[in-house]
C-alpha angles and dihedrals in degrees: 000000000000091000095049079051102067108053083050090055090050101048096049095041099246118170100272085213089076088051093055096036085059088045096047087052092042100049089048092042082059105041079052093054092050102048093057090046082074090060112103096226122179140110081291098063112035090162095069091034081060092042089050102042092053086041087059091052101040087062105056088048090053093052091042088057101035082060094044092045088053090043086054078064098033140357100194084047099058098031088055086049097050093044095058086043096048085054089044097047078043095059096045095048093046096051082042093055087045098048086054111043088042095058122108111243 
């Protein structure tokens, strides 16, 4: 989605700031993400289930005050970025939905 973002934002002339600022939040979402899928969670290890509940949550904060932080500057600026990181978290979660509900049993 981020990819499909940026030759919009060239074409119409968007701040390309808005655009960076989504991917930025995106990419470390991610890297986040990634880094807690390692984590061997389950009834076994309530330590790393603690360590990546609070890890989940603490993603979705960080975006939420990265983005007000960035509206305090500029609120064209920040409502351009959400919304290409909205579209982007949509995507994944709709081709996730998809993957696993598709799958054969």
């Amino acid at each position: 989605m981020l990819a499909l973002a940026l030759p919009i934002f060239v074409l119409v002339g968007w701040d390309l700031r808005a655009w960076g600022v989504a991917a930025i939040l995106w990419i470390g979402n991610q890297a986040v993400g990634a880094l807690l899928r390692r984590f061997r969670t389950g009834a076994g290890n309530l330590a790393a289930s603690g360590v990546v509940a609070f890890g989940m949550m603490f993603r979705a904060i960080v975006v939420g005050i990265v983005l007000f932080a960035v509206a305090a500057g500029d609120g064209a600026l920040a409502l351009a970025a959400a919304a290409v990181y909205v579209l982007a978290y949509t995507a994944e979660l709709g081709l996730s939905l998809l993957s696993y509900f598709g799958a054969t049993p």
